[in-house]
C-alpha positions as CSV (number, residue, x, y, z in Angstrom):
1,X,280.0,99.6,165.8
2,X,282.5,98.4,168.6
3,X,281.2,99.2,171.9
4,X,284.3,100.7,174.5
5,X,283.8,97.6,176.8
6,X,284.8,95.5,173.5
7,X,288.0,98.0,173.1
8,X,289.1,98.2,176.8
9,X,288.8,94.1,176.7
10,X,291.5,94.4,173.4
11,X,293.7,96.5,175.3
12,X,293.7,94.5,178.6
13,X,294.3,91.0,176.7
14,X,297.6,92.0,175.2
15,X,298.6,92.4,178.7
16,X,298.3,96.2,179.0
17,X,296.3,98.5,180.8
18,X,293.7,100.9,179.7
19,X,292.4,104.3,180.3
20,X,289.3,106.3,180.0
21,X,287.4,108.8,181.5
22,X,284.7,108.3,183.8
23,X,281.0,109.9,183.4
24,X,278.9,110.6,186.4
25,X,278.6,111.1,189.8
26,X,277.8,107.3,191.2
27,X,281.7,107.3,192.9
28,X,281.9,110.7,194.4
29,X,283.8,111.4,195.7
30,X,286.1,108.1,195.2
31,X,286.2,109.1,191.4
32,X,284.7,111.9,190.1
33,X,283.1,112.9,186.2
34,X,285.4,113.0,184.0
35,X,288.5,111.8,186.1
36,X,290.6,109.9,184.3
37,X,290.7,105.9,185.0
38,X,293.0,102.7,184.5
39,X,292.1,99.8,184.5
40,X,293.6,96.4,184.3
41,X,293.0,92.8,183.7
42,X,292.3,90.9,186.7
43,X,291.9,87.5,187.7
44,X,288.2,87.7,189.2
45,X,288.9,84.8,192.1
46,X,291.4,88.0,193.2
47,X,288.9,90.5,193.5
48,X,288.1,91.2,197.0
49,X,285.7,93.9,198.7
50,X,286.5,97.2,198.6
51,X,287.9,96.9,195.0
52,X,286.9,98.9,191.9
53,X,285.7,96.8,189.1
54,X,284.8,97.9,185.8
55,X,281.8,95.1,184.5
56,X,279.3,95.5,181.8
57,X,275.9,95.6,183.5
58,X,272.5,96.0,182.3
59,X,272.8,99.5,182.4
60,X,276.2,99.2,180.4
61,X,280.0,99.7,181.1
62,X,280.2,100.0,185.0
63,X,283.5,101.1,187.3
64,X,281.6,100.7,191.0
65,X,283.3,99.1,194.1
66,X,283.0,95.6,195.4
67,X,280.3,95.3,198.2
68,X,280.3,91.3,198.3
69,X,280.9,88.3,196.9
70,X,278.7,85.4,197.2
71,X,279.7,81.8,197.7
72,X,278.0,80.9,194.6
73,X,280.0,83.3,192.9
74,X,278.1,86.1,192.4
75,X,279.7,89.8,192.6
76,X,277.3,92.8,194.0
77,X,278.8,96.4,193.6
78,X,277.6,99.7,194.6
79,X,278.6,102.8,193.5
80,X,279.9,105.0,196.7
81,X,277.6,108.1,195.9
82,X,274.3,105.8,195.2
83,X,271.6,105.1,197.2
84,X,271.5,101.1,196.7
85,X,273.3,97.9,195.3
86,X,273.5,97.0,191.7
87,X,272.6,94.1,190.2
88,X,274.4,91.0,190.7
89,X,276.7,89.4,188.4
90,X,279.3,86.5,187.8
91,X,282.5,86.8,186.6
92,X,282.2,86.8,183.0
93,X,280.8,90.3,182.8
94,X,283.9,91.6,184.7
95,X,285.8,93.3,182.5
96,X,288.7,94.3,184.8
97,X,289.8,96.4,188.3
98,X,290.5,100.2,188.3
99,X,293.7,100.7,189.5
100,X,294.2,103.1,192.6
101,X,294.9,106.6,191.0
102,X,298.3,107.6,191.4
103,X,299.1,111.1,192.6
104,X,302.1,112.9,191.9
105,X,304.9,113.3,194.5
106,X,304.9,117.2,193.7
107,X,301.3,117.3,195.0
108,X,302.6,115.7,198.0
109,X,305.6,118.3,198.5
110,X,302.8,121.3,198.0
111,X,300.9,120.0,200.5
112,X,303.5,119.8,202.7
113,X,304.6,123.6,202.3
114,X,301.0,124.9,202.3
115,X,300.5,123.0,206.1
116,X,304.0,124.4,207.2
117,X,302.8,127.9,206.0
118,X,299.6,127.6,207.9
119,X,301.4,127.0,211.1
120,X,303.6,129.8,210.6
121,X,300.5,131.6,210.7
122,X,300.2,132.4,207.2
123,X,296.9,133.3,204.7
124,X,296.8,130.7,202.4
125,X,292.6,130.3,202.1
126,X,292.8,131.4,198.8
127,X,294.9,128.3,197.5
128,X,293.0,125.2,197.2
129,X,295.0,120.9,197.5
């Protein structure tokens, strides 16, 4: 059986990016269950705190942000919703970065219009951006 680690790896080294959904709650509210996710192939030398890297850990496949990197080459990640670091790791169980989700510009333009109505004065508690 080919694990989705092995599949997403596939994808990324004919030079695309790949998607899948994520499980759980250890990014809350960065990513949430079940959001959808890209990820793409990265050069691990370019990965810098802060980013969201998808690795296979112990525990298996793994999209949690960058907390440090050692000078010995070790990354340690933590999952913004969890109580403590993961495991370190080196570069070879890095499988790639999540890319920053990309919202649509219409999302932007109803948020606009719903903060102009609310000056205005008008009820709009009901909706929900």
């Amino acid at each position: 059986m080919i694990d989705a680690a092995t599949v997403i790896e596939e994808v990324l080294a004919t030079g695309n990016a790949a998607r899948f959904r994520a499980r759980g709650d250890s990014m809350h509210p960065s990513i949430r269950s079940d959001e959808l996710l890209e990820v793409e192939r990265v050069d691990p030398a370019s990965i810098r705190r802060g980013d969201v890297v998808l690795a296979r850990l112990s525990r298996g496949l793994t999209a949690h942000r960058v907390v440090r990197v050692t000078r010995e080459g070790w990354f340690i990640t933590r999952g913004d919703n969890a109580p403590g670091e993961d495991e370190p790791f080196t570069a070879g169980a890095i499988v790639g970065r999540i890319r920053a989700p990309r919202i649509s510009p219409v999302w932007f333009a109803m948020r606009r219009a719903f903060r102009a109505l609310r000056k205005r004065g008008a009820d709009v508690s009901s909706a929900r951006l």
